[in-house]
C-alpha positions in Angstrom: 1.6 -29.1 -39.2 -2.0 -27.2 -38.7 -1.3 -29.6 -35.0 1.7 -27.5 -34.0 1.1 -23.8 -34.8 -2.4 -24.2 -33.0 -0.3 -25.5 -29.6 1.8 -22.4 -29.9 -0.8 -19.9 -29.5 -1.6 -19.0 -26.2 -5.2 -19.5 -24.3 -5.7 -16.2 -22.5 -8.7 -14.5 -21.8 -8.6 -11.1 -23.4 -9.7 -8.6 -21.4 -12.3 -5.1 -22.3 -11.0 -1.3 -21.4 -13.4 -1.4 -18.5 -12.1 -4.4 -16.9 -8.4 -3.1 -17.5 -9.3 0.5 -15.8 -11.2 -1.3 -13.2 -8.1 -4.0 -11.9 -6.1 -0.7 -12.1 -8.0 1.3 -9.7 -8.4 -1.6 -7.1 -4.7 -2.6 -7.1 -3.7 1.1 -6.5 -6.5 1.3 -3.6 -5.5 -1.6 -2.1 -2.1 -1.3 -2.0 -2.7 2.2 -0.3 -4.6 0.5 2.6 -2.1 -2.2 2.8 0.9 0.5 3.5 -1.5 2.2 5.5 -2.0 -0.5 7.5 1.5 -1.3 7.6 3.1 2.0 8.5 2.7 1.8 12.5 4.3 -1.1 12.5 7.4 0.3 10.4 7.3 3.7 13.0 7.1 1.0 16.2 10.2 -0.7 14.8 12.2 2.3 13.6 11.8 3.8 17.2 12.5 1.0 18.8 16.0 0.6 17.0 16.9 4.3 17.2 18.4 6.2 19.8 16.5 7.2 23.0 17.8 10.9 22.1 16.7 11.3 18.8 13.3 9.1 19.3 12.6 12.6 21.9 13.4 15.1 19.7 11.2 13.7 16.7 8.4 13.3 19.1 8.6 16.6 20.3 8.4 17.4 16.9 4.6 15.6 16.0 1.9 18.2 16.0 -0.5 17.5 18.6 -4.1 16.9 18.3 -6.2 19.0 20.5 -10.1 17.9 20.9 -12.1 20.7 22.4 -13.2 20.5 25.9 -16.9 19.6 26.2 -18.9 22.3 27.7 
């Protein structure tokens, strides 16, 4: 009987605060590079499926970087 409730409890690892805050914080940072990274790729293949009309009107909408002129 002793057998059988011992091969019912689980085997995790239990983890501290610290390790708990940490995973948090990496997850969220990595998942903000990964959709980052990603989001080109969405904006290439959203324009490419829209119309030609409104692909110019939303670009004509972008604000513009100006660099200065070098002196």
């Amino acid at each position: 009987m002793a057998e059988l409730s011992m091969k019912k409890q689980k085997n995790t690892i239990q983890q501290d605060t610290g390790t708990k805050i940490f995973n948090v914080i990496a997850v969220t940072i990595i998942s903000f590079f990964a959709i980052v990274c990603l989001l080109p790729f969405v904006l290439v293949l959203s324009d490419s499926l829209s119309d030609e009309s409104q692909v110019a009107i939303k670009e004509s909408c972008e604000i513009r970087i100006v660099h200065p002129q070098p002196r």
